[in-house]
N, C-alpha and C positions, 0 to 999 in steps of 0.2 A: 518649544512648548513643553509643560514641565506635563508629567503623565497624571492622571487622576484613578484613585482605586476606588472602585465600587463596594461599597463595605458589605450591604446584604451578600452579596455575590461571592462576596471574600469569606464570609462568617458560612454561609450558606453548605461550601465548599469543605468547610474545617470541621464543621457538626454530622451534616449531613452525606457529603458526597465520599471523602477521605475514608472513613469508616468503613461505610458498603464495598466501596472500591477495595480495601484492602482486603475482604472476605471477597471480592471476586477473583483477584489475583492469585486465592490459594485452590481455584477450583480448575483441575485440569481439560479444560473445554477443549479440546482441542479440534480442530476442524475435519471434517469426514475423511480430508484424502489423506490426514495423518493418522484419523485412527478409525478404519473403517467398523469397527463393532460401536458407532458413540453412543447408539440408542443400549444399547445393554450395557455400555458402560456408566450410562447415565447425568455425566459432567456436565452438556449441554443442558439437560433438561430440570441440574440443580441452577445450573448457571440463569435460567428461563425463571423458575423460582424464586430467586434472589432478588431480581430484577422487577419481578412481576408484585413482588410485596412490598419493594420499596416501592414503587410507585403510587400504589396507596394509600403509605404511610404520607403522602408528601401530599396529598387530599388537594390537586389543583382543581375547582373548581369546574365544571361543564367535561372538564378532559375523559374521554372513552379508551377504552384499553380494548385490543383484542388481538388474540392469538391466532394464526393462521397455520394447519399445521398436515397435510397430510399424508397419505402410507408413501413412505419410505424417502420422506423428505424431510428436513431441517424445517423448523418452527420460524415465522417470522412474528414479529411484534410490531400492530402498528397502534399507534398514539392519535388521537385526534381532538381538536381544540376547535371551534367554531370560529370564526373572527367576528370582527366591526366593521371592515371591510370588503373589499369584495376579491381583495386579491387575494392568490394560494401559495405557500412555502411549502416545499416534501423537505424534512431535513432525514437525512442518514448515516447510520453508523452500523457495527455490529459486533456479536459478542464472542464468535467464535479464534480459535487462538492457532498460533503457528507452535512447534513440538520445542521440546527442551532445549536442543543445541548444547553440545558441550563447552566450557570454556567461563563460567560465570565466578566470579570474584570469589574468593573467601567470604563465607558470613552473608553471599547473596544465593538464590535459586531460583527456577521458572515460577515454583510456586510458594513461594517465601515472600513476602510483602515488608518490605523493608526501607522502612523511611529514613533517610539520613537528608534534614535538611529542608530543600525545596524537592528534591529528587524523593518517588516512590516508584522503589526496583521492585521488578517483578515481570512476568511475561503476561500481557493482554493490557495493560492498563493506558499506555499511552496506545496502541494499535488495536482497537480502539475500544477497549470498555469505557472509558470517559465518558463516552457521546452521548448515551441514551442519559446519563444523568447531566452532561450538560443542556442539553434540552431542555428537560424536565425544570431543571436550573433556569432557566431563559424563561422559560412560562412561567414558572412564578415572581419574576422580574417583572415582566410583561402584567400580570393580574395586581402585583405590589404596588405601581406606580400609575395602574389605574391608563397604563398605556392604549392607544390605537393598534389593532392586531389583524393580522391576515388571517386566513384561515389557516393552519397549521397542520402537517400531518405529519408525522416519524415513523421512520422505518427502520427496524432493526433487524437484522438478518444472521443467519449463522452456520452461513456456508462462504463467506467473502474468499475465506484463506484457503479455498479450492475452487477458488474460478466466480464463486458465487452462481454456481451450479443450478439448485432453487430459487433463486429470485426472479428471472426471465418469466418461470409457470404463475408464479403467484400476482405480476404486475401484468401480466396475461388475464388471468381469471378473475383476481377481484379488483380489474381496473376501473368501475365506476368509485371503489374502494380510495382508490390512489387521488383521485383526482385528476383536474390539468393546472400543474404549477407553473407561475409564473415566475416563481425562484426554487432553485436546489441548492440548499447549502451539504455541502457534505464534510464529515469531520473526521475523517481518515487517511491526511495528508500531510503531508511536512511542515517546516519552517526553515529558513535560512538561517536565522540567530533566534534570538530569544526577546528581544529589542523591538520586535515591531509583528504586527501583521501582516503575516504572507498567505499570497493566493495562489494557487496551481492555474496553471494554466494550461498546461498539459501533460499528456501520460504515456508514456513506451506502449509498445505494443509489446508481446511476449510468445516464445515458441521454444517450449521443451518436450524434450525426445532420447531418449536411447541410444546412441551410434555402438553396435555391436560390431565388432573386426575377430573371425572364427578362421585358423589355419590350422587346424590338427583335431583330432579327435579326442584325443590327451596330451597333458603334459610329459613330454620327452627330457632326457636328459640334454643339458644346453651345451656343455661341452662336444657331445657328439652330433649335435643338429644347430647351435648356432653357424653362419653361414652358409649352411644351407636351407634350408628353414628361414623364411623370414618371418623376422619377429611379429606378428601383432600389432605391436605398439609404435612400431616404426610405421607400420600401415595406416594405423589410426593418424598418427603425426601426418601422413602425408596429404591423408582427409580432412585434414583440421588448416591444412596450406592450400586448400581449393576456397575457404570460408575466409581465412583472415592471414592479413599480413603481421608476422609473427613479430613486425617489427617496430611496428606502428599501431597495432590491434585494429587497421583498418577492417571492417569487413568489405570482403573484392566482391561479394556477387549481384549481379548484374540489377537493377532496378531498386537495391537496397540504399539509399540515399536521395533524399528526399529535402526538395528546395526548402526554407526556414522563412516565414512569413517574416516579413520587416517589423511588424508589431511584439512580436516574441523577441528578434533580434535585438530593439530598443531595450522591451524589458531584460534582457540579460546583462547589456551594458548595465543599466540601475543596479542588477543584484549584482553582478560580478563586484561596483565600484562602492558598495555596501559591504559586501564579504569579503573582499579581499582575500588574503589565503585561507581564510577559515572555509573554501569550498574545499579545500584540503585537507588540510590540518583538524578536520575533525575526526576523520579516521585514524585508527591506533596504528598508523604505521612502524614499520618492524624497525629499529637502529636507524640506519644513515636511506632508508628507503626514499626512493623519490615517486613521486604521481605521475603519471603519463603524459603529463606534460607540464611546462613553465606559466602557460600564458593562464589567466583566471578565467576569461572567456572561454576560450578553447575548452578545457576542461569542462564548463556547463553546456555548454553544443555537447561535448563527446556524453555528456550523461542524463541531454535532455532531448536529444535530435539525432543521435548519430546508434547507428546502430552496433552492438555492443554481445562479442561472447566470450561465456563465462562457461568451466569446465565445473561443475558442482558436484560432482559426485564417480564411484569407478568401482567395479566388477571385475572379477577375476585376479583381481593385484592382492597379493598375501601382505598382511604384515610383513614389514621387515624380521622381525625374532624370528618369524614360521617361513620365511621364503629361501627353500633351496636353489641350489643348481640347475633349477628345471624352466626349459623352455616353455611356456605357457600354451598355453592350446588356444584362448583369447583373451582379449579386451571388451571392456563394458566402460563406456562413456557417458555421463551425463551432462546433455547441453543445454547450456540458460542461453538461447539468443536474444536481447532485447531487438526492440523495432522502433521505428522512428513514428510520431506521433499517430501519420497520417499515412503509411504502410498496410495493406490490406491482408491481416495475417494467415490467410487462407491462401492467398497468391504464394507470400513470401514461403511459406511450409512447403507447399507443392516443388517450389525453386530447390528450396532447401535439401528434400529427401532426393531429387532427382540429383543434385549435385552430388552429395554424398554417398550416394548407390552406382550409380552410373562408372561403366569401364572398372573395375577395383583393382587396384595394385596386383599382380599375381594372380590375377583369379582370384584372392580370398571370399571368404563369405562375409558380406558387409551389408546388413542391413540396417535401418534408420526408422526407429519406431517410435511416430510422435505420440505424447502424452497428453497434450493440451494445449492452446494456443489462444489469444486473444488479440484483439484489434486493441491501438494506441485509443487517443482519443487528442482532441484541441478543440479547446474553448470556442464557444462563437464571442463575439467580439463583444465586450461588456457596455450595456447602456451610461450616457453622462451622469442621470440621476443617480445606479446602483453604484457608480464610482465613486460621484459625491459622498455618498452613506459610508461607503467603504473608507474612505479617505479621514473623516470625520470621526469616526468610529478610532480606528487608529492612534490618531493623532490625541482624542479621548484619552486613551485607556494607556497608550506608550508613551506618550510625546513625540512620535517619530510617524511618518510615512508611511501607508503600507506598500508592501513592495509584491511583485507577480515573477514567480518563476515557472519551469516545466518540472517533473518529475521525473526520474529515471524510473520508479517501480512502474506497474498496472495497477488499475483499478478497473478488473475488468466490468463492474457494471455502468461504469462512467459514460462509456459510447451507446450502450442500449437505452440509458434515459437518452441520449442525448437524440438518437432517431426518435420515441418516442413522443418526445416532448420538444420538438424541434424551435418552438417557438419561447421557450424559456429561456431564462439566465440563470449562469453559476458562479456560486461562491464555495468554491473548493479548498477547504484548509483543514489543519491541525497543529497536534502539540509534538511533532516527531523532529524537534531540532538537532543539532548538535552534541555525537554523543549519546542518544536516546537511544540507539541501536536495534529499531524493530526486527525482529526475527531472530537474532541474535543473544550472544548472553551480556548480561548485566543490561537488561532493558531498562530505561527507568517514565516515570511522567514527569514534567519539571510543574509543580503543582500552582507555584508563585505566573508562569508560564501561561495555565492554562485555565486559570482565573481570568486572564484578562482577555481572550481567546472568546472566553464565554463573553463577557461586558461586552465587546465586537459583535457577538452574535446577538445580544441581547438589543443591541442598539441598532445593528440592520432591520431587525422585526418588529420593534417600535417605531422604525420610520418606513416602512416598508411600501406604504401608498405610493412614496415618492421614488421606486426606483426606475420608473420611467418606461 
C-alpha cells in the first residue's frame, strides 16, 4: 500500500510549526533538576510565552487555554476542545528540556536550531517540544474537515525531565479539570524506523543513586600506601559484582527479573523481524565495537524487559593531566539501574541500597544515596476497535503496518495515569527514531517523520467513537 501525505498537515508544519519550533530550540528550558534557579533564570517561563502566543495566533475555534502554576512549582498548560461526542482524549507532551551534554557536531549546539534537510538539530525539539504544536496541529485537522471529535484535553507539563515531579499535585487538584479519558495518546516516545507507526507499549522502571566507597581521610602518597591501603575503587568494583555479571551485564539480584507477557513477546518477534540490525546499528558504535549480543530479539528483551546498569557519572577521579601519585581517599559513583516494566521500584531501591551497604569490603565507608526512582509501566491490552484505528491510520499515512515495541527509558508519569485512569486506553508514541539521540548531542526531529506521526494522530481522533 503506497503511503498518502496529508497536505494541510504537511503545509501546516512548514509555515507554522517549523518556525516556532526553531525559536524554541534556542531557549534553554532546561528542567528544574538541571537547573535548579529556573524561575530566576527564566527559560521556562519564555519557553510558557512562546507557546502560549502561538496558540492564539493559531485561533482554533471553541479551544480554552489555561495555565496552571503554583509557588514553587513548574507551570502546566492545559488545552481544552469540547467534542461532538461523548467520549474523552488527555493527549500529553511537555516543554521542558534535558542539559547540553558535550560532544555535539560541528556547526550544531543544544541551542542552535539547525535544519539540514528532514532533520531539525537542536536539544528539546524531538523530546518533546513537538507535541503541544502537534496537537494543536490535529485540532485544526479535526475543525478543517468538519470531522466528529471527542472531547479533547492537552497537557503540557515542565517538569517531565525530573521525574515529572509537579504533575501528580496538579492532576490531584484540578482533576475535575483533567477529566476521565477514555484515550491517552502521549507523544513523548520512540519509533523503531522512520517507515511506519510505532506504539510503546512499555517503559523501564528507573533507580539512581550515589554509591560512595570512603578509605582515608586524604589522599596519601600511593607508592607508599598502595598494598596496604586498599584502593577505593577496587572496593567500588567489588560493589558493583554483588549487582551485575561483569560478563554478561546480567543483573544477579534477587527478584529483579520479571516473567515477559506472551503479548509483548509476539510484538517483539514483529519488531525485531522489521528492524533487523538497525536495533543496533543505530548507535554510533566506536571502530570494530560490538552490542551485547548477536541475536535481535535478545537485545530488545535486554533493553525493554530485562533490567539494566549503567555507570553515569564519578567523584573524586582527577582528570588524567591533574592526577598524581596519590592514593585517593574515595570513590563517587553514579548509578543508572533500569527496571523491568512491572518491578516495583520502591522494593527494588530498598534490595538495592541493602545489597550495596551491607558487610563492606574492609570495613570501608560505603554508603548508597538514592536520588530518585520510578515504577516501569505496561500497557493494558489495547481494544480491537483502537487497533483497527491504529492500523488504518498507518497503513494511511506509511504504507506500512504499525508496529508495538517496549521502551528502555521512563516515563515516569506513564504508570500514575495509568492507576488513575484505570479504565482507559493508550496510544504512546513519537518521533525519537533512529539516530535522534534524545538527551544526547546532535539531537535532531526528522520533520518529514513527524508529519505523518501527526496524520496518525489526526486520524485516531476523528474516528475516535469507534475505539471500542
Amino acid at each position: 500500500m503506497q503511503s498518502m501525505e496529508n497536505e494541510f498537515i504537511s503545509q501546516f508544519w512548514d509555515q507554522q510549526i517549523v518556525p516556532t519550533l526553531k525559536t524554541y530550540i534556542e531557549i534553554p528550558a532546561k528542567s528544574p533538576g538541571f537547573d535548579p534557579d529556573w524561575k530566576k533564570s527564566g527559560h521556562i517561563d519564555r519557553a510558557l510565552e512562546l507557546v502560549k502566543e502561538w496558540i492564539v495566533e493559531q485561533d482554533v475555534e471553541g479551544l480554552s487555554t489555561k495555565v496552571f502554576e503554583e509557588p514553587n512549582r513548574t507551570p502546566l498548560i492545559l488545552l481544552d476542545l469540547p467534542g461532538t461526542h461523548d467520549r474523552q482524549v488527555l493527549m500529553y507532551g511537555h516543554l521542558d528540556k534535558q542539559p547540553e551534554m558535550t560532544g555535539w557536531s560541528e556547526g550544531l549546539g543544544p541551542w542552535q536550531a539547525v535544519q539540514r534537510g528532514e532533520k531539525l538539530y537542536g536539544r528539546g525539539g524531538a523530546d518533546d517540544g513537538y507535541a503541544v504544536f502537534a496537537c494543536v496541529c490535529a485540532l485544526k485537522e479535526l475543525q478543517r474537515t468538519n470531522a466528529p471529535r471527542p472531547h479533547i484535553r492537552v497537557a503540557i507539563e515542565f517538569s517531565e525531565e525530573s521525574g515529572s515531579t509537579d504533575l501528580p499535585y496538579y492532576f490531584d487538584r484540578y482533576a475535575a479539570e483533567f477529566g476521565t479519558p477514555d484515550l491517552v495518546i502521549c507523544l513523548d516516545s520512540g519509533a523503531g524506523n522512520y517507515e511506519q507507526f510505532w506504539m510503546t507499549t512499555s517503559l523501564r522502571g528507573l533507580i539512581n543513586g550515589i554509591l560512595r566507597v570512603q578509605v582515608l581521610d586524604e589522599g596519601v602518597h600511593s607508592g607508599d600506601a598502595s598494598g596496604v591501603v586498599p584502593s577505593s575503587f577496587r572496593i567500588a568494583r567489588m560493589l558493583l559484582d554483588r549487582i551485575e555479571n561483569v560478563k554478561t551485564g546480567e543483573v544477579k539480584l534477587p527478584g529483579f527479573k520479571m516473567n515477559v507477557p506472551k503479548e509483548r513477546l509476539m510484538q517483539i518477534r514483529r519488531a525485531g523481524k522489521a528492524l533487523g540490525r538497525e536495533v543496533y546499528a543505530k548507535f554510533p558504535f566506536n571502530g570494530r565495537m560490538l552490542p551485547a549480543a548477536r541475536d535481535i530479539q535478545t537485545l530488545i528483551l535486554n533493553r525493554t524487559w530485562r533490567s539494566a546498569l549503567s555507570v553515569t557519572g564519578a567523584g573524586g577521579l582527577p582528570e588524567p593531566v591533574k592526577a598524581g601519585n596519590v592514593l585517593r581517599p574515595y570513590t563517587e559513583l553514579k548509578l543508572s539501574l533500569r527496571l523491568p516494566p512491572t518491578l516495583n521500584a520502591d522494593r527494588a531501591a530498598k534490595i538495592l541500597k541493602k545489597t550495596l551497604e551491607k558487610n563492606p569490603p574492609y570495613r570501608a565507608r560505603v554508603t548508597f544515596e538514592i536520588e530518585d526512582k520510578a515504577d516501569g509501566w505496561d500497557a493494558p491490552t489495547m481494544k480491537p476497535g483502537l487497533m483497527r484505528l491504529v492500523q488504518e491510520a498507518s497503513r494511511k499515512s506509511f504504507g506500512h503496518e504499525a508496529l508495538a515495541m517496549g521502551e528502555g527509558g521512563s516515563i515516569p508519569f506513564m504508570g500514575m495515569l495509568g492507576k488513575k485512569f484505570p479504565k482507559a486506553q493508550f496510544v504512546i508514541t513519537g518521533v525519537l527514531g533512529p539516530g535522534s539521540n534524545a538527551h544526547g548531542p546532535n539531537e535532531f526531529i526528522h520533520i518529514g517523520y513527524a508529519k505523518k506521526v501527526n496524520a496518525c494522530i489526526a486520524h485516531i481522533l476523528a474516528n475516535s467513537r469507534d475505539i471500542g
